[in-house]
C-alpha positions in Angstrom: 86.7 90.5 153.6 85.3 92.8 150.9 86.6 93.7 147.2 89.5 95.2 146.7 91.1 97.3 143.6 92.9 94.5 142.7 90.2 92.1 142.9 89.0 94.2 140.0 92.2 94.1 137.9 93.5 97.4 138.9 97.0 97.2 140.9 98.2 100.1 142.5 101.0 99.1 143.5 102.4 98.3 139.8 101.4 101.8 139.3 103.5 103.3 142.1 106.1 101.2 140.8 106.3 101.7 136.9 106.2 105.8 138.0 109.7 105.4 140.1 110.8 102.8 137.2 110.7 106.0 134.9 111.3 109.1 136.9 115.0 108.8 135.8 114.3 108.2 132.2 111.8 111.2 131.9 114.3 113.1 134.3 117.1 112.6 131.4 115.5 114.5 129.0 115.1 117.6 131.0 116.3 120.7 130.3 116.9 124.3 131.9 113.2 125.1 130.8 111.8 122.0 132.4 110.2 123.4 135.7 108.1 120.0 137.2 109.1 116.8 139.1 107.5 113.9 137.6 104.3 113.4 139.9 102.9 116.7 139.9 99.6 117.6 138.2 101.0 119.7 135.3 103.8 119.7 133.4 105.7 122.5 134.2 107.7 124.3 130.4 109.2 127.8 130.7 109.6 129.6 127.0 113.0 131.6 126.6 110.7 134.5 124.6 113.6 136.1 124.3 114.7 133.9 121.7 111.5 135.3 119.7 109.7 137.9 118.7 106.2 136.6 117.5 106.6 133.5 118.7 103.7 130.7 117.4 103.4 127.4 119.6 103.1 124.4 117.5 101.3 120.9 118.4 99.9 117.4 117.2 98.8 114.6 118.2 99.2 110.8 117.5 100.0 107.3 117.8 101.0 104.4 116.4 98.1 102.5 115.5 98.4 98.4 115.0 102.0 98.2 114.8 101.8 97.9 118.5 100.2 94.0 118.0 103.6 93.4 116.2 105.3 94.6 119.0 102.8 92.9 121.7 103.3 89.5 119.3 107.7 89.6 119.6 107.3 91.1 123.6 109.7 93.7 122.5 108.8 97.1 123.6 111.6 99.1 123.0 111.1 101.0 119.8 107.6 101.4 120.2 108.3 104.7 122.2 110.1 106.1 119.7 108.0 106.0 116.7 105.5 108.0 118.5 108.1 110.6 119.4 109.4 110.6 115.7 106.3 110.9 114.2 104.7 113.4 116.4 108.1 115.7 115.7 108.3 115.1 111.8 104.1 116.5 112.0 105.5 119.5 113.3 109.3 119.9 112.1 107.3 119.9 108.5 105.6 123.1 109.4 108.9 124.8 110.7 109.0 124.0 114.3 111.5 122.7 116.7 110.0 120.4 119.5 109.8 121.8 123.2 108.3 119.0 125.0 106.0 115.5 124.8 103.4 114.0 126.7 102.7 110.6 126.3 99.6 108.2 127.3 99.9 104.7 127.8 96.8 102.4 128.8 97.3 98.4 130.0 95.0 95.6 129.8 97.4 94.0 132.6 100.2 96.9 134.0 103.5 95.4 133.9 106.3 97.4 135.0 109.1 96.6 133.4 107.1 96.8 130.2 106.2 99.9 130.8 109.2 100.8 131.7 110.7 100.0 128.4 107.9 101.7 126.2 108.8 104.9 128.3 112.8 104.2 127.4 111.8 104.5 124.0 110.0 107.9 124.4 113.2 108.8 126.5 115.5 108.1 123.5 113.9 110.0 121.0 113.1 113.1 123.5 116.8 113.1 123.6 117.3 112.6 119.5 114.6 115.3 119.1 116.4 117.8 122.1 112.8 117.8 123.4 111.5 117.2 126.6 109.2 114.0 128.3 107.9 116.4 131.1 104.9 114.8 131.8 102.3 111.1 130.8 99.4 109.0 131.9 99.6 105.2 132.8 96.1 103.5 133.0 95.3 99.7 133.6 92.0 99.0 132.4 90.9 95.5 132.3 88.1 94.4 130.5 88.6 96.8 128.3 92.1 95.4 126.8 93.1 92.1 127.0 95.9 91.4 129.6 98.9 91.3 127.0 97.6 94.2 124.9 98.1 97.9 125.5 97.6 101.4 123.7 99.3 104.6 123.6 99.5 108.2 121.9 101.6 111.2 122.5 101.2 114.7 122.1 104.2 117.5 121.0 104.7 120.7 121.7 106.9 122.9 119.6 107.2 126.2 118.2 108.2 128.4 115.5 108.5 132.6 114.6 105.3 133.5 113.2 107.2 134.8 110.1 109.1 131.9 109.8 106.2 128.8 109.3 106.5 126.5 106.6 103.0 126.4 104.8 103.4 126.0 101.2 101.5 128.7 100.3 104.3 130.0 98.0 104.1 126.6 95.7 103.5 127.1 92.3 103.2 125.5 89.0 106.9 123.6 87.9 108.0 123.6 91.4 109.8 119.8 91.7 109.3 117.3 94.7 112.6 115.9 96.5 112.1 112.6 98.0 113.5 111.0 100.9 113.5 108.0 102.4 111.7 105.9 104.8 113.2 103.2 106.8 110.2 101.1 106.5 106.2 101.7 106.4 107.0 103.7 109.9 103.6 103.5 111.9 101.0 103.4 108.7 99.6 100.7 107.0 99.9 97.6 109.9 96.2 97.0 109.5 96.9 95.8 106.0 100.4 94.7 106.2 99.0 92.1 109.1 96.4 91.1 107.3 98.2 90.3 103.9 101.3 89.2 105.7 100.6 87.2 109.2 97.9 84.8 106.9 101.3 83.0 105.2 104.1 84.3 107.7 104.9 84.3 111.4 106.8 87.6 112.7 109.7 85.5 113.8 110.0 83.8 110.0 113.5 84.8 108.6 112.6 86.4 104.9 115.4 86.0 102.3 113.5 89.0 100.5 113.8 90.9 103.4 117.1 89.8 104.7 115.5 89.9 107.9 113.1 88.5 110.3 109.5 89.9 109.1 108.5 91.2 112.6 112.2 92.8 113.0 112.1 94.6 109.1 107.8 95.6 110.3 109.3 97.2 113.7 111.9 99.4 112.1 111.8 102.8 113.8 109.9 105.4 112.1 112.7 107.8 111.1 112.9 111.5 112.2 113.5 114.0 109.7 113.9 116.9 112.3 117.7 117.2 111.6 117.4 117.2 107.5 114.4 119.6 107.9 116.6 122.0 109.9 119.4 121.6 107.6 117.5 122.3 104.6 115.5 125.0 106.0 118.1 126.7 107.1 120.5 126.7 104.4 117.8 126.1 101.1 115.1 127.8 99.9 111.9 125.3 100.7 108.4 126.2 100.2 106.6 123.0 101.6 107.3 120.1 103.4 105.5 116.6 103.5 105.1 113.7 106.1 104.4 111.1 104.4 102.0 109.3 106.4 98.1 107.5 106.2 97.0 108.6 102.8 100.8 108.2 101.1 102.6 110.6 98.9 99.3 112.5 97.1 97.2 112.6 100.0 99.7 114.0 102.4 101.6 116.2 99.9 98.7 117.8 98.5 97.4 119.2 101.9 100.4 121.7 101.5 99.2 122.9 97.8 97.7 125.8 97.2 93.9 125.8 95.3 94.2 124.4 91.4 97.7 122.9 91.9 98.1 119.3 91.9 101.2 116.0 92.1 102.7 114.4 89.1 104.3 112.0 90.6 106.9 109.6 88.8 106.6 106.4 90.6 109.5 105.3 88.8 112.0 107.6 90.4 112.5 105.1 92.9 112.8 101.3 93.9 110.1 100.3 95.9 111.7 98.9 99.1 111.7 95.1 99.7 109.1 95.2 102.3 106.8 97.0 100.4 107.0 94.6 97.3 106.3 91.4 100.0 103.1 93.2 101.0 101.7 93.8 97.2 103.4 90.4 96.2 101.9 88.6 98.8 98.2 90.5 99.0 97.9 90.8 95.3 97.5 94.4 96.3 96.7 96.7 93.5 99.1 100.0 92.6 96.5 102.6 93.7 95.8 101.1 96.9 99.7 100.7 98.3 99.9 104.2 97.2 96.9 105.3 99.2 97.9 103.2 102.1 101.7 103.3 103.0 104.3 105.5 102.1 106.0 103.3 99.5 109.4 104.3 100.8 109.4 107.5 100.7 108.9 109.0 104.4 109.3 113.5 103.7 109.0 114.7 100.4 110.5 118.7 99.9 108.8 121.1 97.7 111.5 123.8 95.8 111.9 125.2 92.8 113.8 123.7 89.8 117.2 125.8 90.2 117.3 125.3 93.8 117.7 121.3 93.5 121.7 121.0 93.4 121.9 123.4 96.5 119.2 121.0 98.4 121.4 118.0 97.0 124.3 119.3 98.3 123.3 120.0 101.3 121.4 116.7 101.7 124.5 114.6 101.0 126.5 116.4 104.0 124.1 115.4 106.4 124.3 111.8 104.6 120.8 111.7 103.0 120.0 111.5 99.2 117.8 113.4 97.7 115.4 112.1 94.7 113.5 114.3 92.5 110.3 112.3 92.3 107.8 114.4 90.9 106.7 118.1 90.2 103.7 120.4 91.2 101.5 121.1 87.9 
């Protein structure tokens, strides 16, 4: 009897399987725009234009880098999902655009069902969160290439925005101040380091009296969306810029939104840097400059206004229940 597929790692059957696993999950974050069944070759998204008059689509793409081996280490799969929804929709809520619809690739050493299943629950949670649609992904086993217990994904939204109405920065100027907001963790930056410093004197299931909280539970904390403050703020204060605070922290993410000769003076003091955070510099004997650079020290969307516009964007920040910190200025 010859070679089969499966003799070479590959089972289709645990494909067919994981797609009717998910149908209904993708399914439940359809909307009246959302034009495919799940199997087709395309995802299917009709645009009310209507609704617009110059209308702009939006897009990025991500994923969640090494956080996934914390995951893979605690076999909980859950919340995975959703920090690549989250932070694919903060990359383009920051420039003024509401999400339409996500696409997500996942690739297995070993394809499991079930755990895919609950990867794609998380996407399906957040779609719903985000009001965006899961209209279409890609599952792929390939072994040799991962090991059997490890797997990677990334995610790509779609969103869009009135031409007149994007969010670039390019009215910043000099004395403009930077409100703060926080993060609910280091949200899907940094794991490279945090492992490294970290998994050398702790194990993820170790119970941290710093932390009030297992380490691998506090380092899986979903990354936050910020699409419903955005559109508060947007649409009742006057913003110039927004910030997700991502790889390269605070300066390196807030300065892409600065116009030439403007630069961050950040006051580092403005804030407490979360418990987490502190472990990780504690432990690794990390130096200031480099947590900066790396994570985003609690501080996950940063808002640029000007000065007489701060109590309105505190006011409205506090009836959506988030607190905003002046933490720096433009000079």
């Amino acid at each position: 009897m010859g070679n089969s597929y499966k003799d070479a790692g590959v089972n289709i059957d645990a494909g067919d399987e994981t797609v009717n696993r998910i149908k209904n999950l993708a399914k439940s974050t359809f909307n009246k725009n959302v034009l495919s069944e799940i199997g087709m070759f395309g995802g299917f998204y009709e645009i009310d234009l209507k609704k617009y008059s110059n209308p702009v689509l939006v897009s990025s793409v991500d994923g969640v880098g090494t956080k996934l081996k914390i995951a893979i280490e605690l076999d909980k799969h859950d919340t995975i999902g959703q920090d690549l929804v989250n932070h694919c929709v903060n990359d383009i809520a920051v420039c003024g655009a509401e999400p339409i619809y996500f696409l997500d690739y996942l690739a297995f050493g070993k394809l499991i069902p079930e755990k895919a299943e609950n990867i794609i629950k998380g996407f399906s949670i957040a779609c719903k969160e985000n009001n965006c649609a899961l209209i279409g992904g890609e599952t792929a086993e390939m072994p040799g290439l991962y090991a059997d217990d490890d797997y990677d994904l990334s995610g790509t939204i779609v969103g869009i925005v009135e031409k007149e109405k994007i969010i670039n920065g390019s009215s910043i100027m000099k004395g403009d101040i930077l409100i703060g907001y926080s993060s609910t963790g280091l949200h899907t930056n940094g794991y490279s380091l945090a492992r490294h410093v970290l998994l050398n004197k702790f194990s993820v299931n170790d119970f941290i009296p710093q932390l009030n909280n297992k380490l691998g539970d506090e380092l899986l904390k979903v990354h936050k969306s910020y699409l419903g403050l955005i559109n508060q703020l947007k649409t009742k204060c006057k913003i110039k810029g927004f910030s997700h605070i991502t790889g390269g922290g605070i300066v390196g993410n807030t300065t892409r939104i600065l116009p030439k000769n403007l630069s961050l003076k950040i006051n580092w003091d403005a804030w407490q840097l979360p418990s987490i955070f502190s472990l990780i510099q504690e432990t690794g004997s990390v130096p200031n400059d480099e947590m900066r650079k790396v994570f985003n020290c609690g501080i996950g969307l940063i808002a640029v206004a000007s000065r007489d516009e701060i109590s309105k964007i505190e006011e409205c920040s506090s009836e959506i229940g988030e607190n905003a910190l002046v933490i720096g200025e433009i000079i």
